[in-house]
N, C-alpha and C positions, 0 to 999 in steps of 0.2 A: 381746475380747482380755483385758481384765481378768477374767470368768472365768476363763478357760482360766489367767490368772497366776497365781489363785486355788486350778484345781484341784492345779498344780505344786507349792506354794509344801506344805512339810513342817510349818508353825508352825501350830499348833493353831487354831481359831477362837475365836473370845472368845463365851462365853455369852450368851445373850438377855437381857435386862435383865427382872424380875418383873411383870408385869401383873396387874393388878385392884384390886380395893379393897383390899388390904392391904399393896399397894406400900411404903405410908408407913408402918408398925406398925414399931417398933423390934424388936419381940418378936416380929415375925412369923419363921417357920422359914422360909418360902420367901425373906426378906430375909437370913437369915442364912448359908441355904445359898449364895444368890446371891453376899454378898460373899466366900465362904469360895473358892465357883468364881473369881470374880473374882481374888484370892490366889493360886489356883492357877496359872489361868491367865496370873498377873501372872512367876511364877516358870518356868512351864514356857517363855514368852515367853525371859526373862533368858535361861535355861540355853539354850534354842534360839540365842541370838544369839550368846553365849558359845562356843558349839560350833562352827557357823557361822564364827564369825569366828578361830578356832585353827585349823578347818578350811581356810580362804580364805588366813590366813595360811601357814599349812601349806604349802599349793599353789606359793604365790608363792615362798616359800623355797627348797621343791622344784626351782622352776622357775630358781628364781636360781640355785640351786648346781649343777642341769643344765647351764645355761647356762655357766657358772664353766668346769664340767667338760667341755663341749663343746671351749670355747675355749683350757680348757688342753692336752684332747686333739691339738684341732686343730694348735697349737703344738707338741707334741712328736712328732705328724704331719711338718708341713714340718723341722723339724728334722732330722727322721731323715731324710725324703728328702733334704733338703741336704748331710747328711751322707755319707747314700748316694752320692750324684751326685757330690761331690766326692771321695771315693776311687773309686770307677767311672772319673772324668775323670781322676785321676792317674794308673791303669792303662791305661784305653783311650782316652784323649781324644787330642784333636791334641797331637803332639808336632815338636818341632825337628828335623827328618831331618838338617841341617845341623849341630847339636851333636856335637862333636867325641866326648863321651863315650857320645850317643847311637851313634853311629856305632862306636863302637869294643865297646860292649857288644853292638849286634847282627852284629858281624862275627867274635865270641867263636868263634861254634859252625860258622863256616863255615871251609874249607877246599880250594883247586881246585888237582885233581890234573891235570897235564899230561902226556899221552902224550906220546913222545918215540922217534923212532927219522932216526938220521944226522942230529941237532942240530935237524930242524924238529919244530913240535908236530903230530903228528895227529888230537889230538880235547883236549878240556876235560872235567873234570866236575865238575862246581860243585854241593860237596858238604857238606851239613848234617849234625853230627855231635849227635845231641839225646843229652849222657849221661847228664840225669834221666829223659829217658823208654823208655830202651836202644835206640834208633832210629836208624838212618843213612836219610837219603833224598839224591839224586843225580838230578844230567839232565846227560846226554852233550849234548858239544853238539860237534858234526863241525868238523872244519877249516873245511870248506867253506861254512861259514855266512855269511851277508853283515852283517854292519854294523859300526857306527861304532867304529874306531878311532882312539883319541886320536894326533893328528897325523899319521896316516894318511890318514885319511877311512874312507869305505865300502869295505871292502876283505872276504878272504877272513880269518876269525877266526883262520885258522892262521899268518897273518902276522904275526898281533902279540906271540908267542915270538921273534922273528928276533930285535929290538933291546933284547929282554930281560925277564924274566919279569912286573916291575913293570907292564909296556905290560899283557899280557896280564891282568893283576888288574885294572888298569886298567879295560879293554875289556869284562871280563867284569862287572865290578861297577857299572858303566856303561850294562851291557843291561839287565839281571835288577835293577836298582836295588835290587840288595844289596851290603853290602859285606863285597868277600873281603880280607885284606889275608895274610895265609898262604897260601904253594901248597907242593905237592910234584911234580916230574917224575922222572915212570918211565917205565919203557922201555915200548915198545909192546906188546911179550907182556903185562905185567900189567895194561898200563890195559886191551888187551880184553879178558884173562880174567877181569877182577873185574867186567866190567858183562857178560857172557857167561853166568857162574855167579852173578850178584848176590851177591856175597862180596868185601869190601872188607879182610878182614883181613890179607892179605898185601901189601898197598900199602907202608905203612912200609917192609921188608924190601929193596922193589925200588927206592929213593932214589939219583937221580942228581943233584938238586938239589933244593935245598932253601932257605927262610930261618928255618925253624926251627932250635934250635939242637940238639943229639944227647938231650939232657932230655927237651925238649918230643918230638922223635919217639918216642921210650923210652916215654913215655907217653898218645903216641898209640897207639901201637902195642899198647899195656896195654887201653887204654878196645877199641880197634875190636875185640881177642882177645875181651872179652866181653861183646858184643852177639851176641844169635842170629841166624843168618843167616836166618831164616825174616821176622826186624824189619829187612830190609834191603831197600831199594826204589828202584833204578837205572830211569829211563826215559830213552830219547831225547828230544831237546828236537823241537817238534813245529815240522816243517818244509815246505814247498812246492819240489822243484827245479824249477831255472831253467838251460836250457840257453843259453849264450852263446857261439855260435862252439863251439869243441871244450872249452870248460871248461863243469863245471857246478858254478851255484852253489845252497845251498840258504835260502828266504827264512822264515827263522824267523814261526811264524804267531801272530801276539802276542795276539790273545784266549787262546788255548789253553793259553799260557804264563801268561799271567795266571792261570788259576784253579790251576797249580801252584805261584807264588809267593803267592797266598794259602793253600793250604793246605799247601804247606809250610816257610813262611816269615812267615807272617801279613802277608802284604803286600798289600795293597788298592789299587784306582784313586783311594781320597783317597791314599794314601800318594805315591804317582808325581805326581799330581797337587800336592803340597806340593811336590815338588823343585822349584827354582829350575832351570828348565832357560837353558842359555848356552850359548852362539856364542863359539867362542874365534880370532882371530883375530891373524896372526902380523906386528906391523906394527914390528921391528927388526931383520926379516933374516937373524937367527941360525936355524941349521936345526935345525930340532927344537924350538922353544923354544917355540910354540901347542900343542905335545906334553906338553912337562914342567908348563905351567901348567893342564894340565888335565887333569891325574893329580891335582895338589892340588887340584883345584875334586874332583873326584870324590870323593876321601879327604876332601873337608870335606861332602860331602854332596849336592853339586850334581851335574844330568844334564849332561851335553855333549853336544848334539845334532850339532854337528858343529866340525871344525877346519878352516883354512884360511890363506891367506895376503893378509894385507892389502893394499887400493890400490895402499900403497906399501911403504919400509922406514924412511919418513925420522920415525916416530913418536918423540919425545924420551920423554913421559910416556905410560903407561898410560892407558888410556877407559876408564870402566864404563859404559856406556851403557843405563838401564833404560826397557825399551821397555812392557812392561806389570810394576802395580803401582806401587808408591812410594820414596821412596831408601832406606828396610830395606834392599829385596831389595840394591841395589847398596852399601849400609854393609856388607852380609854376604860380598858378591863381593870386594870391597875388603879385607875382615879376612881373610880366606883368602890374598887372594895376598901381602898386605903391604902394597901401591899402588896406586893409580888414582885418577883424578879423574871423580866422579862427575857426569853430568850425567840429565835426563830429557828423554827425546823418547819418547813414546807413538806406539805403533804398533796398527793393527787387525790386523796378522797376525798369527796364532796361533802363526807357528814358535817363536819363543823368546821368554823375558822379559827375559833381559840379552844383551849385546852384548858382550866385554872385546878392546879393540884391545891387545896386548900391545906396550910403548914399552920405550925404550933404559932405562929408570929398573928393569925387573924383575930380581929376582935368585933365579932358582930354589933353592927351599931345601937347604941338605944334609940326606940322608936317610940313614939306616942300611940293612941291606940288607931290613927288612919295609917299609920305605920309610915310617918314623916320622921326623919334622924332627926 
């Protein structure tokens, strides 16, 4: 091994020392030459070590400010991701479906037109007006469709016009876990001929009611004149009939529905999945009054899976009753309506996560007529 260090090793060898009898002669040339080697080789040593040791130093330096530079990279690495991530998460992260202002900026671009012929509704269309990207998209969705109307129950969708168009924004924004808080109804000629010819631009025109005020139609009317109708895109909501006795109802097919509210709403199974869904439940007797509490659970962002009528009537105070999750969810039920007394009973069934007995203590709020408090 020592060889072999030997033959590695770049520093010169040291000369043989002079043998013979004239080792010891001052004057001797081979004494002279010897120490002169010696000299040499004393210098070429230094310089070797010298070099050596700039060189080793050199390295380590190198490697230090590598290193330096690695770790400063690295840092301005996670930074950027962090930074990244956190504007990513203020665009696309979880957001408060519940927040009022959320709610009201993603209800901007919606708008549901209600057919109309001898005062009942014949169809919905629940319709997205995109005016940065010249787009209208639209799903019809038939009278005859079945679900949950606020203090109705499960009923036919064209029922929830009778007791006033609010019910119907209500119902629809309710399904589609978007919120519409704008309609327009027209007559039945033009809500089938705009989804017949997929041309939406004579809607305005045909207004029999309305909660926009003559401005905002003027300028509906403006925007829908100039979108191409070729960027107009009306489908049926995708349905299963259901014959019952001599009526037939139709059972809206909610996968298929789902991937039209994501792509044309950006709405996703977290998103639905975030609503606080609630049982509203009508325990003062007054009729209609599990109805009107749960158009403001809707407009503040909560699902209503269903309405009904309590035990009894003899409730004084409101219940928020939160069966899955923590008191948030019922501190958020409770800011919506104005009252309730919060308690928690956890439940394993997956219907709902609140419960609201509505008591003699509620007072439905006044509303204008887009049904803003």
């Amino acid at each position: 091994m020592t060889e072999d260090r030997a033959r590695r090793s770049k520093t010169p060898k040291a000369p043989e020392p002079v043998s013979g009898y004239r080792q010891t002669r001052r004057g001797s040339k081979s004494a002279k030459s010897a120490k002169r080697a010696e000299k040499q080789h004393a210098l070429v040593v230094s310089a070797d070590k010298a070099v050596r040791g700039f060189r080793n130093l050199l390295i380590v330096t190198t490697r230090g400010l590598g290193a330096v530079g690695l770790i400063v990279l690295g840092l301005l690495l996670v930074a950027t991701g962090i930074n990244t991530y956190a504007r990513w998460n203020a665009v696309h992260g979880k957001q408060d479906v519940s927040s009022p202002k959320e709610q009201e900026r993603r209800a901007r671009e919606n708008i549901l037109i209600i057919g109309v012929e001898g005062g009942k509704a014949v169809g919905y269309l629940a319709m997205r007006v995109d005016r940065a990207g010249s787009q209208v998209f639209g799903v019809a969705i038939p009278e005859g469709a079945f679900i949950d109307i606020p203090g109705q129950g499960f009923e036919r969708v064209g029922e929830a016009y009778a007791p006033g168009a609010q019910i119907a924004l209500a119902a629809i924004s309710n399904y589609l876990t978007v919120p519409f808080t704008n309609y327009l109804a027209v007559s039945e000629a033009a809500y089938s001929d705009a989804i017949a010819r997929q041309s939406v631009a004579g809607l305005p025109k045909a207004v029999l009611e309305s909660n926009l005020t003559q401005k905002e139609i003027l300028t509906l009317t403006k925007d829908l004149a100039g979108i191409d109708q070729k960027n107009v895109a009306l489908v049926p909501l995708p349905v299963k009939p259901i014959k019952l006795g001599d009526q037939t109802y139709f059972e809206p097919q909610r996968s298929e529905v789902a991937d039209l509210l994501k792509s044309w709403w950006g709405v996703s199974a977290a998103d639905e999945l975030r609503a606080v869904r609630v049982i509203v439940y009508n325990g003062a007797g007054k009729p209609g009054l599990a109805g009107e509490a749960s158009q403001v659970l809707i407009r503040a962002g909560f699902r209503v899976v269903d309405t009904k009528n309590a035990d009894n009537f003899k409730y004084t105070k409101t219940r928020v009753v939160v069966r899955r999750g923590d008191l948030a969810r019922g501190d958020s039920v409770k800011k919506a309506l104005g009252v309730g007394v919060i308690t928690v009973e956890p439940s394993s069934s997956d219907v709902t996560d609140v419960i609201v007995i509505i008591g003699k203590d509620y007072r439905p709020p006044v509303t204008d007529s887009k049904g803003t408090q």
